[in-house]
N, C-alpha and C positions, 0 to 999 in steps of 0.2 A: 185751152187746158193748161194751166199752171207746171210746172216743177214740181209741185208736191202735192198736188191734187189727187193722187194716184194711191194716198192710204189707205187702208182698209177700214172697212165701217167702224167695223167691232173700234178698231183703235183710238178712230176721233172720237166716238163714244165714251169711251172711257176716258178720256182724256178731259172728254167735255166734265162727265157728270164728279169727277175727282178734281179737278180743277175748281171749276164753277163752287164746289163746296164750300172754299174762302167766304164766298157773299154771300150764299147762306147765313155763315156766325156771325159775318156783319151785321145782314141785318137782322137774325137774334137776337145779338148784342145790344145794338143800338134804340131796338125796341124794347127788351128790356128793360132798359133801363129809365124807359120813357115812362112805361107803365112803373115800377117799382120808387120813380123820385118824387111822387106826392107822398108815399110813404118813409121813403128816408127823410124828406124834407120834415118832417113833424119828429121823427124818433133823433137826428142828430140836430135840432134846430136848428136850421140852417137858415141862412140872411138869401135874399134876393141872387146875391152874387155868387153865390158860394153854391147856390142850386143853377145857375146857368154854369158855371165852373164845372159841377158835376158832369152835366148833362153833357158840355164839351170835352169832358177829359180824354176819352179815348181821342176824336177827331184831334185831338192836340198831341196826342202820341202817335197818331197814323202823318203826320207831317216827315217828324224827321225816320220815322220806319219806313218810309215809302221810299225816301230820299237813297237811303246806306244802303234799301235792299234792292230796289231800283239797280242801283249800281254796280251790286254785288252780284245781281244774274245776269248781265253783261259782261262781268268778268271770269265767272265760276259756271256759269251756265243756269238756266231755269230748272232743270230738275230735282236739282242739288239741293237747293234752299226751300222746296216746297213743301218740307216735312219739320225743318228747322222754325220756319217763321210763324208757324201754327201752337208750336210751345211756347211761345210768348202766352197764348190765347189759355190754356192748359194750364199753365203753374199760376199767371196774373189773375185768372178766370176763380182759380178757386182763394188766392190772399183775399179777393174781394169780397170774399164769401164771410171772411172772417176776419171782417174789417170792425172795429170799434168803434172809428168817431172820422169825421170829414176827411182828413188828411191821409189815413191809413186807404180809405175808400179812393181817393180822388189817386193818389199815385199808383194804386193797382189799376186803375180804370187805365188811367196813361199808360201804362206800360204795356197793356193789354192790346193799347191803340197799337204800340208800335211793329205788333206780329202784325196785326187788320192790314195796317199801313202797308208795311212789307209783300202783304200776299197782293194786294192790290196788282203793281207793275208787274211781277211774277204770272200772276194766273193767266190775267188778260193780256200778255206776252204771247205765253207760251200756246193760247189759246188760237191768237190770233195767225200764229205762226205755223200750224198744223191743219186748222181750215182751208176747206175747199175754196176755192176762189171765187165762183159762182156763188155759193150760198155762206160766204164767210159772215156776213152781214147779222143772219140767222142764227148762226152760232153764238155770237158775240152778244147780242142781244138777248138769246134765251141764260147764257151765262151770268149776265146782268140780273137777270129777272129772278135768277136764283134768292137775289136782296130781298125780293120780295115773297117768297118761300119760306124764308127764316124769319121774318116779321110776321107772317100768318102764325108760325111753330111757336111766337112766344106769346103770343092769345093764347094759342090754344093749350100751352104751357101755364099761363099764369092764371087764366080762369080757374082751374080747379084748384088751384095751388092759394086761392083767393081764401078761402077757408080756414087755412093755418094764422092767420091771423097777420097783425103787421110786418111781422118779421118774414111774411112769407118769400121778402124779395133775394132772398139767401139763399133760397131753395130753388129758384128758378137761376139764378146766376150759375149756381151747381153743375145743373142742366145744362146749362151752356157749356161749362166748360168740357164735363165729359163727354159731348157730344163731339169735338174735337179728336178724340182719342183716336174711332177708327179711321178718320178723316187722314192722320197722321202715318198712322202704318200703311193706309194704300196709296199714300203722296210718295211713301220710300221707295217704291219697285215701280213709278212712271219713266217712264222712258224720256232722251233729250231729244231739246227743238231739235229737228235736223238744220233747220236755217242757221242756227246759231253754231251747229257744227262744219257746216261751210265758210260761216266766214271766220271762224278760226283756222281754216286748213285742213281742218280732222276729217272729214269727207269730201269725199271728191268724185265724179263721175261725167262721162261725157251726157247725162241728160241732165245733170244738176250746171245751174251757172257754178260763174269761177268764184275764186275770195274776192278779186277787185269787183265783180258786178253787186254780189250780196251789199259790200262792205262801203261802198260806194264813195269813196275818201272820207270816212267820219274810222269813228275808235275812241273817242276821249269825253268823258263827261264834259271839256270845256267847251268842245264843239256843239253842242246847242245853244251856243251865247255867238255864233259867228254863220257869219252871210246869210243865206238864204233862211237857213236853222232859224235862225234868231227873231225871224218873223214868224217862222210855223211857231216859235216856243210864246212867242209873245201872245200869237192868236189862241193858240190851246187854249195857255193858262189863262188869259184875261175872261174868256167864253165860258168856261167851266168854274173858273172861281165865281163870277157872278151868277149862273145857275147854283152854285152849293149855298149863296147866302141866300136866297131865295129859297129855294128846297129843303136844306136841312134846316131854317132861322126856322120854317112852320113845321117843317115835317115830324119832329120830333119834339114837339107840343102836341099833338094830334089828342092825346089822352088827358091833355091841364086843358085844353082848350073845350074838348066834351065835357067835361065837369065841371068848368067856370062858366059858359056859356047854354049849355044843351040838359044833360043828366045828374042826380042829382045822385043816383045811386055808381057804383065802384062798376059793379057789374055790364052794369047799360052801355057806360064809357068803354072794358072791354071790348064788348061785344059791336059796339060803332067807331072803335078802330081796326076791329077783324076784316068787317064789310069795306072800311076804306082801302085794309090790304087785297083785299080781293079784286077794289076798283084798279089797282096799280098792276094785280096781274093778270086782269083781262085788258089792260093797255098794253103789256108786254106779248102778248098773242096777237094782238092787232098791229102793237109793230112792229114783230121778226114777220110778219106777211109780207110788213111792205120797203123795208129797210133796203131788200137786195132788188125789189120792182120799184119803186120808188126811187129808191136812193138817197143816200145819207144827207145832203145839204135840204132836200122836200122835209125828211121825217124831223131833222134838227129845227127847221124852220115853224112846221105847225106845233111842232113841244113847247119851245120859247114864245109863239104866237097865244098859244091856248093858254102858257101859264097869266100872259101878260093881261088878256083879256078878262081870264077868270077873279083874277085878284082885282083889277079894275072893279069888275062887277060885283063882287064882295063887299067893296069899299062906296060903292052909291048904292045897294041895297042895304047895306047892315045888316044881313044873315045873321040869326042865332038859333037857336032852338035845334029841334029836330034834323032842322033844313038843313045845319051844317053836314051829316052824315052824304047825303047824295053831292051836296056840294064839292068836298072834300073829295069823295070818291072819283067824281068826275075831274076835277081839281089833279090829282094822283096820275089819274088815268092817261091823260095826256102829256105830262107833265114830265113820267118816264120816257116821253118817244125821246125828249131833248137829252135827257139824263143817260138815256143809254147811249147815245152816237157820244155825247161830250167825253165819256168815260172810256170808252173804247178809241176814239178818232187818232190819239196820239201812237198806237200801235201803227196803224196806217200811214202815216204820215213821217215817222222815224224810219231810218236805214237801221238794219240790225243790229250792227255793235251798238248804237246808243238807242235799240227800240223801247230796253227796258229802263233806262235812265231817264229817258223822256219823259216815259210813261208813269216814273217814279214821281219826277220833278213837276208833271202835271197835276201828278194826284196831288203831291203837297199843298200846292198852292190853292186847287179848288177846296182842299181840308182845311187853310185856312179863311175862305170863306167860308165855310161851314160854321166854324168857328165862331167867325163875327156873328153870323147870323143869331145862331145860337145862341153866344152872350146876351145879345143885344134885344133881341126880340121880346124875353118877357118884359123888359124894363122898358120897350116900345109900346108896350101893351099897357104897362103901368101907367104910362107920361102922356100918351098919345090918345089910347083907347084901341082897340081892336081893328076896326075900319079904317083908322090911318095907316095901320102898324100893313094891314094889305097893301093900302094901297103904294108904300114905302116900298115895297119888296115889288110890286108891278113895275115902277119904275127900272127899279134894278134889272129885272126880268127884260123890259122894254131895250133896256141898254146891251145887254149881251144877244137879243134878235140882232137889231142895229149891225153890232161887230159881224155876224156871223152872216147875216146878208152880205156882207162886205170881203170877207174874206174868205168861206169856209169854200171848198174846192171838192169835187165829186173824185168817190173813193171808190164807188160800187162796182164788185163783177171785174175788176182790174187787179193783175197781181201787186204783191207787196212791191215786189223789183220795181214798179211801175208808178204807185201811188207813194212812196216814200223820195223824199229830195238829197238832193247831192250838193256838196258844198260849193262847188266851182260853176 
């Protein structure tokens, strides 16, 4: 039994389903805007470039939002900023709305990125820091799986909204953004990490450890770039950026790749990126079972395994047609076990004054994998063909198993005090 183990239900709950809300509008967001840019791509003509640009804008403002806010709830604390980093999502969410032409569009997307970015280290901070120690695992992973909640919500958002005609993608960003609202006023009255107020000092008790045990000689954004740090920082970020180029380069094509490849109608392609979200959140069910029985380096291992395999298998069958929907979905399904331990791993693995700078500094860089992917993936598809452009991304996939066999270190059922490193 942990030091903090001892919350009450009601608490973690609420904490969870408030918190978690971040990935939600992510993946909202992000969906979104998957489905709506074969439609801007025709109304603002837009070049090759300029539509992978789009598509990355926000992942290119969740870089340096992760980074400032990362930092800033390590020094301000988590609760403070959990209501602030959401009006990024709120004022940006709706300029997008009544954007004119590329540029007006593409800088609200960024800037919109940079609230997402922000809540990122924030949520899953403070998430992980108020979890049970036994079934933290569970937590962390259903908070994840929230991404995939809000990616169902903008199907089922943008189906009907299909009818308004081209412009209908205004009307769904809308949506988005007001959905933030009440997200915003029940972030204001969340309570702080208690961790994060021991190792300030501001709590104290003879069942809580001290400030030196929390604090474990770190305190400074530079100290992830020194002794032991420097390798947990190195293995993060190199594991997780190579899962993002993989994951997001296809994940958010899922709706140009049904309609180049599969269906010929708007609706079809909907409604066989719905069924893929759904593959993703019966993969996220299957792995908060086994996250905390299993354990974290098993679940990371068959995520990277299956993505590696499937894209493989992609790439000597040349899959098209129908078949991509179960594919994909299966595809998804697994694909999350990796996704959610890489996203979450760096809270684990950080002592708490630098857990949400870490965790910042992690998301950035796996963000700029995303990125690459992003970019680069339609113009793989153009030069390459489809079945290269997989089996390209397998590769990659292949290479962040490799690290992770190598280095990733069991987290599970262990408190923080315990799975986080000390400089010395």
């Amino acid at each position: 039994m942990g030091y903090f183990d001892d919350f009450p239900t009601y608490v973690k709950l609420r904490t969870f389903f408030i918190s978690s809300a971040g990935f939600l509008l992510d993946g909202y967001d992000l969906s979104v805007i998957s489905f709506a840019s074969t439609f801007i791509l025709k109304e603002f003509s837009l070049t090759t470039a300029q539509y992978g640009l789009l598509l990355a804008a926000s992942l290119m403002g969740m870089i340096p939002g992760s980074i400032i806010f990362g930092w800033l709830s390590d020094k301000m604390g988590r609760s403070k900023l959990m209501g602030i980093d959401l009006f990024f999502f709120l004022v940006f969410g709706i300029t997008a709305v009544v954007s004119q032409n590329f540029a007006e569009l593409f800088v609200s997307r960024a800037l919109l990125g940079v609230g997402i970015g922000g809540d990122y280290p924030i949520s899953s901070t403070l998430m992980s820091e108020v979890s049970p120690t036994r079934s933290r695992g569970r937590y962390l992973v259903g908070s994840v799986a929230m991404y995939w909640v809000g990616t169902a919500l903008s199907g089922l958002v943008t189906y009907p909204l299909l009818s308004l005609g081209p412009f209908f993608w205004r009307y769904v960003f809308l949506v988005g953004a007001l959905l933030s609202v009440p997200i915003i006023l029940l972030r204001l009255r969340l309570s702080e990490s208690p961790r994060w107020l021991v190792s300030k000092g501001v709590m104290k008790g003879e069942n809580l450890p001290t400030r030196e045990v929390e604090n474990k000689g770190t305190g400074r954004f530079v100290d992830l770039f020194k002794g032991r740090l420097l390798w947990i920082t190195l293995f993060l970020c190199s594991v997780w950026f190579l899962f993002d180029v993989a994951s997001y380069g296809i994940g958010l094509y899922y709706p140009f790749l049904l309609q180049e490849f599969a269906f010929p109608s708007k609706y079809q392609v909907v409604l066989g990126t719905l069924a893929i979200s759904a593959g993703a959140v019966v993969g996220y069910v299957v792995a908060e079972a086994a996250v905390d029985s299993l354990g974290r380096r098993m679940v990371l291992f068959t995520g990277l395994g299956a993505m590696t395999a499937l894209l493989y298998l992609g790439w000597a069958v040349k899959l098209h047609g129908p078949l991509l929907v179960p594919y994909f979905m299966s595809f998804v399904a697994l694909e999350q076990w990796a996704g959610a331990v890489t996203l979450f791993y760096p809270t684990e693995y950080y002592p708490t004054p630098v857990r949400s700078s870490g965790q910042g500094l992690a998301t950035a860089v796996s963000r700029a994998g995303a990125v690459l992917g992003v970019f680069y993936f339609p113009q793989l598809v153009h030069s390459l063909g489809f079945p290269l452009s997989l089996f390209t991304f397998a590769t990659v996939s292949l290479v962040a198993l490799v690290i992770s066999i190598l280095g990733a270190r069991e987290t599970a059922r262990r408190q923080l005090e315990d799975t986080s490193q000390n400089l010395k």
